[in-house]
FIZADREN-227898 format. One line per field, with one value per residue: residue number from 1; residue in one letter; chain; x, z, y of N, C-alpha, C in turn. Coordinates in Angstrom, 2 decimals. Each point is the difference from the previous one (the first is absolute). Last residue first. Example, Ala and Ser with C-alpha at 12.3 -4.5 7.8 and 13.67 -1.06 7.14 Angstrom:
pos	2/1
code	S/A
unit	A/A
nX	12.85/0.29
nZ	7.08/-0.07
nY	-2.25/-5.72
caX	0.82/-0.89
caZ	0.06/0.00
caY	1.19/1.19
cX	-0.77/0.90
cZ	0.73/0.00
cY	1.09/1.20
END
This chain:
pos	184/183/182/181/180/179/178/177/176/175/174/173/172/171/170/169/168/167/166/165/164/163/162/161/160/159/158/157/156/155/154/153/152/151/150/149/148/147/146/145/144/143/142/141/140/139/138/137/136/135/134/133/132/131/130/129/128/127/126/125/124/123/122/121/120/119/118/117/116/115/114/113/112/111/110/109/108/107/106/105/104/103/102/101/100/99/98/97/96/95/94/93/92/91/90/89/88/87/86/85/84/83/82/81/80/79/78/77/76/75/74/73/72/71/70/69/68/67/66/65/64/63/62/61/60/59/58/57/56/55/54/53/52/51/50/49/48/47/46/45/44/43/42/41/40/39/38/37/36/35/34/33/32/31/30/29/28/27/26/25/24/23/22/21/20/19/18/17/16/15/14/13/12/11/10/9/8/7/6/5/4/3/2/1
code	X/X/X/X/X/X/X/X/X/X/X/X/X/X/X/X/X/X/X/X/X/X/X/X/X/X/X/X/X/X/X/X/X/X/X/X/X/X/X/X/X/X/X/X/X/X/X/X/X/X/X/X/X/X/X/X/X/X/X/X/X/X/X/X/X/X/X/X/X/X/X/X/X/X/X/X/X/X/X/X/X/X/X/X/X/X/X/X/X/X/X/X/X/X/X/X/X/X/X/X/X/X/X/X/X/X/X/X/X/X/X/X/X/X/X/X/X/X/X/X/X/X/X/X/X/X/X/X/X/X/X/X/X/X/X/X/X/X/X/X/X/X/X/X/X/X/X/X/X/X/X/X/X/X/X/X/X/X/X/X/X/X/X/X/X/X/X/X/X/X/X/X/X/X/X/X/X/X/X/X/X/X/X/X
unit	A/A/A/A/A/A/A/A/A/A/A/A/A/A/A/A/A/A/A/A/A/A/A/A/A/A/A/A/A/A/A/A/A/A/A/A/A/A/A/A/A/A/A/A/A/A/A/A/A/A/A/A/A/A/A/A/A/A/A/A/A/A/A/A/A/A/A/A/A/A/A/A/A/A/A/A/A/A/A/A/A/A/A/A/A/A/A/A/A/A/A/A/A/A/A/A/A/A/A/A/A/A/A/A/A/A/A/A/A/A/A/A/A/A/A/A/A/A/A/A/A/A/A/A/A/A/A/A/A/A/A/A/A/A/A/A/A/A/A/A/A/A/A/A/A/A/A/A/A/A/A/A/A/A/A/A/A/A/A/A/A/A/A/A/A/A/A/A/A/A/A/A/A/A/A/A/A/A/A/A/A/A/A/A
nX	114.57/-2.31/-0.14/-3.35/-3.56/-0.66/-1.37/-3.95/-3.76/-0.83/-2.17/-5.06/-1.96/-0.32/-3.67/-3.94/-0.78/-1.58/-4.65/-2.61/-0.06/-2.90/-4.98/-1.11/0.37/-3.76/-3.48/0.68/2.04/4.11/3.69/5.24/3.46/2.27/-1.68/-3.75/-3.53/-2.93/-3.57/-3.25/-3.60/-1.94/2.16/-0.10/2.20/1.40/3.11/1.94/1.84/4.11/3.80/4.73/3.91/1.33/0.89/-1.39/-4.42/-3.48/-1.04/-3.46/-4.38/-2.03/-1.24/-3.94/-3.87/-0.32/-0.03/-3.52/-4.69/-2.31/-2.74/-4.50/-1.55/2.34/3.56/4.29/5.02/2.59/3.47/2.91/3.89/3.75/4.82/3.55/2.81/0.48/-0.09/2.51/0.16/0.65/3.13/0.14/-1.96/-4.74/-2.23/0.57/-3.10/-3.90/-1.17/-0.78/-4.16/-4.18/-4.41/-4.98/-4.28/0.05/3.20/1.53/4.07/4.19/4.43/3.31/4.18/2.99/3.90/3.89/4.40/3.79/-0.52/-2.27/2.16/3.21/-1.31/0.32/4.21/0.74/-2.20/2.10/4.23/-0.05/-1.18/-3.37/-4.03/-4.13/-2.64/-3.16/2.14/3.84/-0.24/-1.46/1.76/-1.03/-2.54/-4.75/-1.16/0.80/1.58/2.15/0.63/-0.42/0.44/-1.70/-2.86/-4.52/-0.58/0.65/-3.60/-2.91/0.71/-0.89/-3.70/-0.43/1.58/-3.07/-3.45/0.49/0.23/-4.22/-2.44/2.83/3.07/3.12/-1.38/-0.66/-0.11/0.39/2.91/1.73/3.11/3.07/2.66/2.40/-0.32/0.83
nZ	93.68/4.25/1.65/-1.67/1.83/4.42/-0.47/-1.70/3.39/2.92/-1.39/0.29/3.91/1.30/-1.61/2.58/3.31/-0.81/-0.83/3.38/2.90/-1.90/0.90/3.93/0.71/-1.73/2.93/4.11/-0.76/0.61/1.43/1.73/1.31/0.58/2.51/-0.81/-1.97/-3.33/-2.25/-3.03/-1.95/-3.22/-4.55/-2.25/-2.53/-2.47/-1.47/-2.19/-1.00/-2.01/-2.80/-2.12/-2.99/-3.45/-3.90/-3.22/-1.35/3.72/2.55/-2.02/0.20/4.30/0.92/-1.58/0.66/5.21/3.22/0.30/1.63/3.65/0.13/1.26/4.28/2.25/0.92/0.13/-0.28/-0.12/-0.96/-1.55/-0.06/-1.62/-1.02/-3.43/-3.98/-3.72/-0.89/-3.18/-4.95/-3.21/1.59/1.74/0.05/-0.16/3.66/1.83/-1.43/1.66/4.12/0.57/-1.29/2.22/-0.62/-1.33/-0.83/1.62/4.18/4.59/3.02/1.86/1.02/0.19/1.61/-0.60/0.91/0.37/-0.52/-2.21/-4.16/0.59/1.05/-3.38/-2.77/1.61/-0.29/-3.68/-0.63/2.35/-1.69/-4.94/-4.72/-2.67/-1.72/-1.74/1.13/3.67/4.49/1.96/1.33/4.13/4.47/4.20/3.82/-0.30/0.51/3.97/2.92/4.57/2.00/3.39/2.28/3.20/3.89/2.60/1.42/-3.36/-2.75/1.86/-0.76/-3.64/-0.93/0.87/-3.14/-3.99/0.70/-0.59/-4.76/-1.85/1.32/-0.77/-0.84/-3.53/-5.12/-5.09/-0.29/-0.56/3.54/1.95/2.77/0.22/2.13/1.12/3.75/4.04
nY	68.27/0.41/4.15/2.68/-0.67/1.77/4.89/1.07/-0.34/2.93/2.91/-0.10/0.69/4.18/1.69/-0.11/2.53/4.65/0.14/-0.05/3.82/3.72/0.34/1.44/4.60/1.90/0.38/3.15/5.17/3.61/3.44/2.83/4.07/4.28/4.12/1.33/-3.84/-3.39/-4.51/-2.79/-1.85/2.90/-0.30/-5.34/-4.38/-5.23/-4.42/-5.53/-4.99/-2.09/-1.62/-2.40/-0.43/4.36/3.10/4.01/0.17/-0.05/3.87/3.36/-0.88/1.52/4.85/1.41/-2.21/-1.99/3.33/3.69/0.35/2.32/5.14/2.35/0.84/3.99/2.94/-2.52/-3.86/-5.33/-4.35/-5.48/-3.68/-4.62/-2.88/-1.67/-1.39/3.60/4.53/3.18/0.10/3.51/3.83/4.90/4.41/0.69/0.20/4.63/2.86/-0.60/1.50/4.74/0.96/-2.24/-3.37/-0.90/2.25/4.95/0.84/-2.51/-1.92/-3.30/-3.86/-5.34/-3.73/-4.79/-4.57/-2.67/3.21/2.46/2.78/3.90/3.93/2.19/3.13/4.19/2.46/2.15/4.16/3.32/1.69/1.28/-1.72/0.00/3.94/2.51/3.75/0.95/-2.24/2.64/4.77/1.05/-2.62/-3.23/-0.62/-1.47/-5.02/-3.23/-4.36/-4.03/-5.57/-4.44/-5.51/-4.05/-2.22/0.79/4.51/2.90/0.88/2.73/4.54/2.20/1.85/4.19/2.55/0.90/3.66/4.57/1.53/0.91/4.29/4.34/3.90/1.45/-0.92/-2.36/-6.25/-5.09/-3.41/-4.92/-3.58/-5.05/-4.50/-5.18/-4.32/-3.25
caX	0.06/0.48/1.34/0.99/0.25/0.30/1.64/0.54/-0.22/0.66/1.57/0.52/0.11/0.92/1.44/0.10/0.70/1.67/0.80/-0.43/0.39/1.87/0.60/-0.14/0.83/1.10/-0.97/-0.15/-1.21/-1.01/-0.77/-0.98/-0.75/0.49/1.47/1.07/0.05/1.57/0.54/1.44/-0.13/-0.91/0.74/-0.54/-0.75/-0.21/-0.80/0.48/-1.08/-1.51/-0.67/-1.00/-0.67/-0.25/0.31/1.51/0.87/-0.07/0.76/2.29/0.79/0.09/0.78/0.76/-0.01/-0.14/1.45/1.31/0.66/0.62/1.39/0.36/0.60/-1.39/-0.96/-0.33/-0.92/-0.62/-0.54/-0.50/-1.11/-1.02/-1.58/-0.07/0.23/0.04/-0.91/0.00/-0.57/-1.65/0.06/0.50/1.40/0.10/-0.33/0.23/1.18/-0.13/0.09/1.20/1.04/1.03/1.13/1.56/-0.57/-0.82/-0.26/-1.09/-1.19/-0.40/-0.85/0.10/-1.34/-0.05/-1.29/-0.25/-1.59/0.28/0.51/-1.04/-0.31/0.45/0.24/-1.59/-0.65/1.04/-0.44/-1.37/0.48/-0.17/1.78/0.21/1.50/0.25/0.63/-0.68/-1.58/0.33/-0.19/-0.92/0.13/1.00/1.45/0.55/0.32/-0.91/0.18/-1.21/0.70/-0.72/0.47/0.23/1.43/0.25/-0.61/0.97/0.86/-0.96/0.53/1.18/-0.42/-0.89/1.24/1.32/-0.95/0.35/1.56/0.97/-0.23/-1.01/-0.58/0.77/-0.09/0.66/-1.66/0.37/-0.98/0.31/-1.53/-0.09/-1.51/0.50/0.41/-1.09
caZ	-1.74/-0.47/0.86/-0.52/-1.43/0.15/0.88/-0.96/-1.08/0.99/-0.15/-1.22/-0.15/0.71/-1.09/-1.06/1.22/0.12/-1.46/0.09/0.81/0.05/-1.81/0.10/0.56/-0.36/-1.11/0.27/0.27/-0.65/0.86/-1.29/0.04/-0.96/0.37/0.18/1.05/0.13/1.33/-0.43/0.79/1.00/0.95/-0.15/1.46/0.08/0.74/0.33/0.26/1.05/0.02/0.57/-0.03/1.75/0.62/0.78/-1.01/-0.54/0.59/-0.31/-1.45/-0.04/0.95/-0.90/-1.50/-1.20/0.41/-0.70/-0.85/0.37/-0.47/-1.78/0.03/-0.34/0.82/-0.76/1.15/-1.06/0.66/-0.15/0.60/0.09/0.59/0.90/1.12/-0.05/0.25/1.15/0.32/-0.43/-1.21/1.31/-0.06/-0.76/-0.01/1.12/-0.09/-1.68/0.07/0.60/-1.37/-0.06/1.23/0.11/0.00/-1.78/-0.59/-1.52/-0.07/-0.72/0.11/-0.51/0.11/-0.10/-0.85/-0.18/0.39/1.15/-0.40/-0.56/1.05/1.02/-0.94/-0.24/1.47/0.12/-0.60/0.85/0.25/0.74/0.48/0.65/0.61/-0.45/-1.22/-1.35/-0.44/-0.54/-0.69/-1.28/-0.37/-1.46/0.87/0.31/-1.47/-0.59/-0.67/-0.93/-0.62/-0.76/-0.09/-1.02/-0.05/-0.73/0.87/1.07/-0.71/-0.30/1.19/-0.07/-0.46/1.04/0.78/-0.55/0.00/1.48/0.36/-0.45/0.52/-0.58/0.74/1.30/0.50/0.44/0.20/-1.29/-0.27/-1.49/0.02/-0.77/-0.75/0.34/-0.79/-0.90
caY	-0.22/-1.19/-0.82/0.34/-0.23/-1.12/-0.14/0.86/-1.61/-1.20/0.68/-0.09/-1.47/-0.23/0.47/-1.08/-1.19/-0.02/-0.16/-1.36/-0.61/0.22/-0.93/-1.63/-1.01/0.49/-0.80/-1.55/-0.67/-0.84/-0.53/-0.85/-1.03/-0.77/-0.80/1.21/0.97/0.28/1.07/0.06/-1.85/0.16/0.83/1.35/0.56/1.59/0.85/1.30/0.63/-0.45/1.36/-0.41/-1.14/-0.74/-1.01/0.29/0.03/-1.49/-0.88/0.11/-0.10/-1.59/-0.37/0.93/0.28/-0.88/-0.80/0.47/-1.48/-1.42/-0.27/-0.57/-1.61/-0.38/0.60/1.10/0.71/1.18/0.66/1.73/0.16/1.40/-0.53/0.49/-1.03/-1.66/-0.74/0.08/-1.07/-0.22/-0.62/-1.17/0.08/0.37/-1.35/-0.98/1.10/-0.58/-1.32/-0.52/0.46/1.29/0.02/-0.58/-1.76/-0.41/1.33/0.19/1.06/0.37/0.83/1.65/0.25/1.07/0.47/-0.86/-0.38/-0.91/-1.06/-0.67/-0.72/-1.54/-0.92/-0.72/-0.21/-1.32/-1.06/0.11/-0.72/0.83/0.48/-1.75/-0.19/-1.39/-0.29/0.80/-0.18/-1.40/-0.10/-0.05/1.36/0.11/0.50/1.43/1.10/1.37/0.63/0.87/1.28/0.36/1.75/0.44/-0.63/-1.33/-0.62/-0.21/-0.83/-1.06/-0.65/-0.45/-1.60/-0.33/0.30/-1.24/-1.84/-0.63/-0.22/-0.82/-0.84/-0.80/-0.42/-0.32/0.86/1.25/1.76/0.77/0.50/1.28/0.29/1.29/0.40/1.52/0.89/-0.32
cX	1.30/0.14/-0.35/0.77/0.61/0.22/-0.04/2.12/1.58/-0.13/0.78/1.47/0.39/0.01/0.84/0.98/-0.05/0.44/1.30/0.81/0.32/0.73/1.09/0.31/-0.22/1.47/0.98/0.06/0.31/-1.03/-0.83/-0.65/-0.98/-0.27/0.09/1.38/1.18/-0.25/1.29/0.22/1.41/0.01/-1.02/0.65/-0.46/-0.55/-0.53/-1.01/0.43/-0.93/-0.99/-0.72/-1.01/-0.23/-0.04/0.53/1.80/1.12/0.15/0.08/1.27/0.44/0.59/1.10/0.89/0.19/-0.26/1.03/1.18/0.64/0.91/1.26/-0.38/0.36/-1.06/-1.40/-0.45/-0.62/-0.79/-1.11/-0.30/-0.89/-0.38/-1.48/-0.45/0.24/-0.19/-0.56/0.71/-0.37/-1.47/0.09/0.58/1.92/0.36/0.20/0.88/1.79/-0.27/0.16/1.39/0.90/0.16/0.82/1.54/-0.10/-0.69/-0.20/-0.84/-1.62/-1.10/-1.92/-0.12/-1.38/0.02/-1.32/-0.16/-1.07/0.66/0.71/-1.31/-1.23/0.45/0.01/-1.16/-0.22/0.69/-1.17/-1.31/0.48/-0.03/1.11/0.57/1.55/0.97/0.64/-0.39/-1.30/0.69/0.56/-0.99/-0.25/0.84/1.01/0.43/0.19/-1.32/0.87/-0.15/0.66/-0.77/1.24/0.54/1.23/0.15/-0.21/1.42/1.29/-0.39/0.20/1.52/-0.12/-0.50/1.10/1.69/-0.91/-0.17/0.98/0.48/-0.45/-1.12/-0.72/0.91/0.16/1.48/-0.95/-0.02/-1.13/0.13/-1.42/0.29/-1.14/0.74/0.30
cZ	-0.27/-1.39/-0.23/0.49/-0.82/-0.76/0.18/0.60/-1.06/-0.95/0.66/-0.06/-1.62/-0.19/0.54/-1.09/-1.53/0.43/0.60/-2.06/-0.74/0.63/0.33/-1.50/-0.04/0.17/-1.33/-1.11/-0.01/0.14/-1.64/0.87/-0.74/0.10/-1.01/0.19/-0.29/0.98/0.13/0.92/0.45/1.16/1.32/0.70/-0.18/0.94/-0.22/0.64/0.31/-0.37/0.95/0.76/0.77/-0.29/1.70/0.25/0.09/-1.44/-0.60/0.94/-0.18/-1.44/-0.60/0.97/-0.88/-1.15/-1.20/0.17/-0.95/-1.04/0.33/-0.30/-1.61/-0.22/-0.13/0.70/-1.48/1.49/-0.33/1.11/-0.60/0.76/0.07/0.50/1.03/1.54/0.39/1.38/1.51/1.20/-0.09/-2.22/0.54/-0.54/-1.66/-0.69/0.28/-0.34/-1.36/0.27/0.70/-0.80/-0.42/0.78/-0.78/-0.30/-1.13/0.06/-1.27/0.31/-0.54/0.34/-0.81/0.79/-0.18/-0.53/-0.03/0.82/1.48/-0.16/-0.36/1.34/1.01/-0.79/-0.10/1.12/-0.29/-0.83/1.21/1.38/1.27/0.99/0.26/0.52/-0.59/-0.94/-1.33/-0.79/-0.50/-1.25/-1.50/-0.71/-1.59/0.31/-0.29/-0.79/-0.81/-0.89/-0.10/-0.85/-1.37/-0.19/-1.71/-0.27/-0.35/1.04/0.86/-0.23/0.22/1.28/0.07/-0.22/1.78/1.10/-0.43/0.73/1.27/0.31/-0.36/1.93/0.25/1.09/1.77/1.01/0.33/0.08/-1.44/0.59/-1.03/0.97/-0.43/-1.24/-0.53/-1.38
cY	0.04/-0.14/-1.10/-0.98/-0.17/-0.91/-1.66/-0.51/0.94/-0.57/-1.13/0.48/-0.17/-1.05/-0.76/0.36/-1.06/-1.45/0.62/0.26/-1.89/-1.33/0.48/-0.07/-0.79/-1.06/-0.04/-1.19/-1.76/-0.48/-0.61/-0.59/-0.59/-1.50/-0.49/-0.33/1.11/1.56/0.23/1.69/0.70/-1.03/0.68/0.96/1.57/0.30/1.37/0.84/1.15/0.97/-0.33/1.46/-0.36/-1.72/-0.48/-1.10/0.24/0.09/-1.06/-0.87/-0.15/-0.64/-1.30/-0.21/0.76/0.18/-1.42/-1.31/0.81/-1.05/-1.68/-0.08/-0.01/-1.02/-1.12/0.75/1.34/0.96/1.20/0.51/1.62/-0.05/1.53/-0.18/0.54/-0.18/-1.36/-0.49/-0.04/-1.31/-1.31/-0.85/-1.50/-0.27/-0.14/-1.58/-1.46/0.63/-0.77/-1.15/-0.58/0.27/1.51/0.25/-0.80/-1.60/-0.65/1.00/-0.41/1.04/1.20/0.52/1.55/0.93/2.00/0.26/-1.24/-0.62/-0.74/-1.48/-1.00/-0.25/-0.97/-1.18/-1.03/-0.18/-1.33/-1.18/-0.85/-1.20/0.41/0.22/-1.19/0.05/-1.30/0.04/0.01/-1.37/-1.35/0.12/-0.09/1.05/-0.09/0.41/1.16/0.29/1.11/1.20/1.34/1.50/0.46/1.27/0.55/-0.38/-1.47/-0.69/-0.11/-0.97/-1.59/0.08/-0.15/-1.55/-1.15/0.01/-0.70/-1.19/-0.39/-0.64/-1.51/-0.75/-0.98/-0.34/-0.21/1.18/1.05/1.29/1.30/0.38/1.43/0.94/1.48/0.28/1.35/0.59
END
């Protein structure tokens, strides 16, 4: 099928974030996709902070974007936006990294004042990056978002069914996107 970037852009190792995107790329495997995942956090800081193109952790990231078919990026709301580390990030990728690609943004936060981060401050840079196509995107409350001892992930009911129903509609958008391309 495809090949799907998943970015999670939460500085943190034990985000609830990272292990929702880690938890939605099986999904997407499951569908026959490969799936990539990548952590912001894991790109050394100061390649990050100091605008590093060169760095070799930031050329990395670059190709795995430029071999992508779609992308899913992820994303915490810190101040009714994404993650520094992921502006950092989106910041160094070249301006139209993007083109021809199918998006699914993802947002997890404490409050539902935070839902229309993925519209008002997510969904801007992708589109200016050139996506070609930005589904419907999701927020989820971190109160919808159970991460056991074992390291197990448990999602609320109500939760999983939208995840469930914009990953299955990324996945059909990446099939049209792949059928497009090859007849073009």
């Amino acid at each position: 099928m495809a090949t799907v970037l998943s970015v999670s852009g939460s500085p943190s190792a034990s985000s609830r974030t990272n292990r929702l995107l880690r938890h939605l790329d099986q999904r997407l495997i499951a569908q026959g996709h490969e799936v990539l995942p990548l952590d912001v956090r894991t790109i050394p800081a100061e390649a990050l902070l100091g605008a590093d193109f060169k760095h070799p952790a930031i050329v990395e990231a670059t190709e795995l974007f430029a071999q992508a078919d779609g992308v899913v990026v992820g994303t915490p709301v810190y101040k009714a936006s994404y993650s520094g580390v992921l502006k950092a990030l989106l910041d160094l990728l070249p301006q139209y990294a993007l083109t021809g690609k199918t998006v699914l943004p993802l947002a997890t936060g404490g409050s539902t004042a935070h839902v229309l981060a993925i519209d008002y401050a997510l969904r801007p840079v992708l589109s200016s990056m050139g996506a070609g196509h930005i589904v419907q995107g999701w927020f989820t409350l971190d109160k919808d978002i159970t991460v056991h001892e074992d390291g197990s992930l448990t999602v609320a009911p109500a939760a999983t069914e939208a995840l469930s129903q914009v990953v299955d509609q990324f996945s059909t958008a990446l099939g049209r996107t792949r059928l497009l391309a090859a007849a073009s």
